[in-house]
C-alpha positions in Angstrom: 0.0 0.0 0.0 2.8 2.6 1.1 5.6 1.1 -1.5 7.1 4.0 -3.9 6.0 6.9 -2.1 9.2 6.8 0.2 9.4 9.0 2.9 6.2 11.0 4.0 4.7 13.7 5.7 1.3 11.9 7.7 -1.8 14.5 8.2 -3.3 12.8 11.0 -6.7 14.3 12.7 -6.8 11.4 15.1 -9.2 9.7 13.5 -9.3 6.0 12.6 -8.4 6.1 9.4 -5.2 8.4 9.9 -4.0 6.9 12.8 -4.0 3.8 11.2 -2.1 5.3 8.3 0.2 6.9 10.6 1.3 4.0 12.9 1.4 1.1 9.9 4.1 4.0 7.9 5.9 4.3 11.2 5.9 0.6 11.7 7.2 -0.1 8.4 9.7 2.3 8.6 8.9 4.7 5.8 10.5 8.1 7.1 7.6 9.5 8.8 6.4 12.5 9.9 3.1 13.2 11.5 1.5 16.2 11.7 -1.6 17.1 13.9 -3.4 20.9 13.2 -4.6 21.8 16.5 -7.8 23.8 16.2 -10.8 25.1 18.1 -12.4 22.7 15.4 -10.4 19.8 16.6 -12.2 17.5 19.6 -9.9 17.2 22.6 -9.8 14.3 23.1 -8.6 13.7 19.3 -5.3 15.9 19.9 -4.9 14.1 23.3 -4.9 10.6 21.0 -2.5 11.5 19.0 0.1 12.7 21.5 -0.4 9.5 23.9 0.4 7.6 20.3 3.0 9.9 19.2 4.7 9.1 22.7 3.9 5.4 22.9 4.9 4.9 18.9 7.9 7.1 19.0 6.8 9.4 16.3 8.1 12.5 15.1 5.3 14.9 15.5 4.5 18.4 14.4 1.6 19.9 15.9 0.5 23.2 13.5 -1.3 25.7 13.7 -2.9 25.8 9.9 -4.4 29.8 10.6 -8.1 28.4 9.4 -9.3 30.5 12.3 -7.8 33.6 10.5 -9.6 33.0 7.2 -13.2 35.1 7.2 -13.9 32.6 4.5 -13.6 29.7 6.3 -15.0 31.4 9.7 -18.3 32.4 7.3 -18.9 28.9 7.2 -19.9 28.2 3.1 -20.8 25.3 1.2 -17.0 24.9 0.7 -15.7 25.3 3.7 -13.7 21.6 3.9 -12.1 23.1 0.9 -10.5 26.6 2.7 -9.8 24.3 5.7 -7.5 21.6 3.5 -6.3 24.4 1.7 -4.8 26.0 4.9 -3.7 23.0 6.1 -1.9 21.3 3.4 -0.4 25.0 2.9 0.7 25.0 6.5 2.2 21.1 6.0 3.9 22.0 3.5 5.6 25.1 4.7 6.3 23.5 8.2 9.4 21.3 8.7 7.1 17.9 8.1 8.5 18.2 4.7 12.6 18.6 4.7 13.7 16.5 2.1 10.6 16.7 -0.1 8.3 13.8 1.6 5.3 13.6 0.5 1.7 14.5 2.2 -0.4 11.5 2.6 -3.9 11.4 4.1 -6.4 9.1 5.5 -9.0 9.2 2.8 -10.4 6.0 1.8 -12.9 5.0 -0.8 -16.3 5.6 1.3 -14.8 9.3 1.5 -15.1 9.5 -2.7 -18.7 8.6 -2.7 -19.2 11.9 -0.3 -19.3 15.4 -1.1 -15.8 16.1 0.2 -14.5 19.9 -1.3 -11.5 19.0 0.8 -10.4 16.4 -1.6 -9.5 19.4 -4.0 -7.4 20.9 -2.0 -5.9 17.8 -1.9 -5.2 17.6 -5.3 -4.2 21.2 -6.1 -1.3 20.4 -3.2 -0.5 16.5 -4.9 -1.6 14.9 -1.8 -1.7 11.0 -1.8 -4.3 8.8 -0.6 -2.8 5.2 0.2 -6.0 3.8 0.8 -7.7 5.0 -2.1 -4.7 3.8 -4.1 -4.7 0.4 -2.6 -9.0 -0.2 -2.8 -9.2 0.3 0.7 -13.0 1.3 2.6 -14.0 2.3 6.0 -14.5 -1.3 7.2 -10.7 -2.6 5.6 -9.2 0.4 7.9 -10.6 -0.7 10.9 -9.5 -4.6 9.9 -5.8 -3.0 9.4 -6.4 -1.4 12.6 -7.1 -4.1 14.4 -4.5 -6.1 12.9 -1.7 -3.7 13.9 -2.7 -4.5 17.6 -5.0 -0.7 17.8 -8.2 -1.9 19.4 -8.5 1.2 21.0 -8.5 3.0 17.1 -10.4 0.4 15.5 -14.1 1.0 16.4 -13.7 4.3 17.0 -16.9 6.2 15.5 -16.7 8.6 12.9 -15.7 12.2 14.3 -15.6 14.5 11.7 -14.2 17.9 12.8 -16.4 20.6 15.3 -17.1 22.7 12.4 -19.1 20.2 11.2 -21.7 20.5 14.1 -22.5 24.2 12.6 -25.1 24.6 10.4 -24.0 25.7 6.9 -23.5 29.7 6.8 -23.5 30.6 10.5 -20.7 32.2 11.8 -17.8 29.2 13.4 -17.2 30.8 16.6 -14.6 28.4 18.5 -16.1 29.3 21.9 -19.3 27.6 20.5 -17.3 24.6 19.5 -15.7 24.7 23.3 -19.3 24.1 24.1 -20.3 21.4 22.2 -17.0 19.5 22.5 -17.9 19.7 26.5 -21.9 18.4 25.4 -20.7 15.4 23.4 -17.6 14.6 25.8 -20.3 14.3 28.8 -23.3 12.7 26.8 -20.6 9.7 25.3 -19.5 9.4 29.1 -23.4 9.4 30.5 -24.9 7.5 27.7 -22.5 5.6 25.6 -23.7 5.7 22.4 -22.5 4.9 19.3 -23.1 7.8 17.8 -23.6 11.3 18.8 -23.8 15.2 18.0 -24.6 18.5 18.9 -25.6 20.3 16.2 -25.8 24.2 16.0 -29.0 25.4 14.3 -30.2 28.8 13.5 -33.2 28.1 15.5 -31.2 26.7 18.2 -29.6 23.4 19.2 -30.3 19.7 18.2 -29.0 16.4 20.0 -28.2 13.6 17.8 -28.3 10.0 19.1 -27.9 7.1 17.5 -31.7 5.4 17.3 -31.1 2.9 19.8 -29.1 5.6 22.7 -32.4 7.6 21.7 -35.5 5.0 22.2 -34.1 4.2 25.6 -33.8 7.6 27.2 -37.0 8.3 29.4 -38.6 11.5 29.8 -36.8 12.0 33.2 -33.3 11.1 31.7 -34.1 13.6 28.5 -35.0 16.8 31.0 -32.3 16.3 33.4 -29.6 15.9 29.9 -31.4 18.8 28.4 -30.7 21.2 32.0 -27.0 20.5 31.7 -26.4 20.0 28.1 -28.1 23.8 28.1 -26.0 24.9 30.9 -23.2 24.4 28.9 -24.2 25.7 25.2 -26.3 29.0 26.5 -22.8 29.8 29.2 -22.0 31.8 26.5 -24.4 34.4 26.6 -26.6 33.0 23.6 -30.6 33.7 23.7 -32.0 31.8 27.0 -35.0 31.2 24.6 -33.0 29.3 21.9 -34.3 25.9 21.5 -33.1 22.7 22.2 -34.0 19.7 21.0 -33.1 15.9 20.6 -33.1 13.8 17.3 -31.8 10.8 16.0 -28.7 11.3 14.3 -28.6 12.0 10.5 -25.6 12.3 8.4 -24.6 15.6 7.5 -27.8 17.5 8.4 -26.2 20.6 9.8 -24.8 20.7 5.9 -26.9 22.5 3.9 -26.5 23.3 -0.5 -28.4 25.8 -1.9 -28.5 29.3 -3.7 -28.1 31.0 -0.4 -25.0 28.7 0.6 -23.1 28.8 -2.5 -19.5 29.9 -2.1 -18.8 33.7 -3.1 
């Protein structure tokens, strides 16, 4: 999967699918360096992941700052946003030390990614990114098989956890307070209720809580009022309209994403 690329420059979010990547390069001995953008867009617990590995693997690791933040085209939150964020960040990569010598930048994407809308995969190809798992036929489910074949059973189920921004409805404002917030709200409901899949999505009406169908059917009235006084506590700290609603939902993909006339990218 990794022969002929030589020696490379990981971007690793600390998700599956780059972690993976990042510890079977390492393992094999391909030159590696691993670099983690840390971001108000970027879950805790993700950066905390990737330094307990970076440790425990030995790895050479450049944390970065890619300036997203900085970017009122990004922090307008468009259509294309993934696209100004890869942009920044495989600008960043390659300007950072992660590349002496010329390695190249490899990612995480696998083939479920290509049947998404995914404006960050241009950016990838404007900078010449690679994409080992795309090269080698490789899906979602054969990541977490390599994953647990390298020995990762801590990587291998992890659920999907696309970046904070995400959580923000397409073309309101990314405030990384608000993200703060709802990194807190999904830290505290995965601790409370374990599910196996879960978000806090900003709306402009207010706020919705995603659970998986299962976590969802199972939570009584009680349980749902007592999550709801905390889970507010924690969004509305921030000074936002006491009446703003919040709500809970079963989880659908994407649905803070929204393509239209009004979000198209000026």
């Amino acid at each position: 999967m990794l022969t002929g690329i030589g020696p490379m420059a990981v971007a690793v979010s600390g998700g599956v699918d780059s972690m993976t990547l990042a510890v079977l390069a390492h393992r094999m001995g391909h030159g590696v360096r691993v670099v983690h953008a840390v971001s108000p867009a970027v879950p805790a617990a993700a950066t905390a992941r990737v330094r307990a590995y970076a440790a425990a693997e030995g790895w050479a690791l450049d944390k970065i700052d890619a300036g997203e933040f900085a970017d009122p085209n990004y922090r307008r939150n468009p259509v294309n946003r993934c696209f100004v964020c890869k942009t920044h960040l495989y600008g960043a990569i390659a300007q950072s030390g992660a590349l002496r010598g010329g390695p190249a930048i490899v990612s995480g994407t696998n083939l479920d990614d290509l049947r998404d809308y995914r404006p960050g995969l241009e950016a990838a190809r404007a900078h010449g990114v690679r994409h080992p798992y795309v090269e080698a036929d490789i899906d979602k489910a054969g990541v977490r098989a390599l994953a647990a074949g390298l020995g990762l059973d801590d990587i291998a189920e992890l659920p999907a956890a696309p970046c904070l921004s995400s959580r923000i409805e397409t073309g309101l404002r990314v405030e990384a307070d608000q993200l703060a917030a709802i990194d807190q709200v999904e830290t505290l409901l995965r601790d409370e209720l374990a599910p196996r899949t879960v978000r806090c999505r900003r709306r402009r009406r207010g706020f919705v809580i995603e659970l998986d169908a299962e976590t969802l059917a199972v939570l009584s009235p009680i349980s749902r009022q007592d999550l709801a006084a905390r889970v507010g506590a924690i969004l509305f700290a921030g000074g936002l309209d006491r009446d703003t609603t919040l709500d809970f939902a079963a989880y659908r993909m994407g649905s803070a994403f929204l393509r239209g006339p009004t979000d198209a990218p000026t």
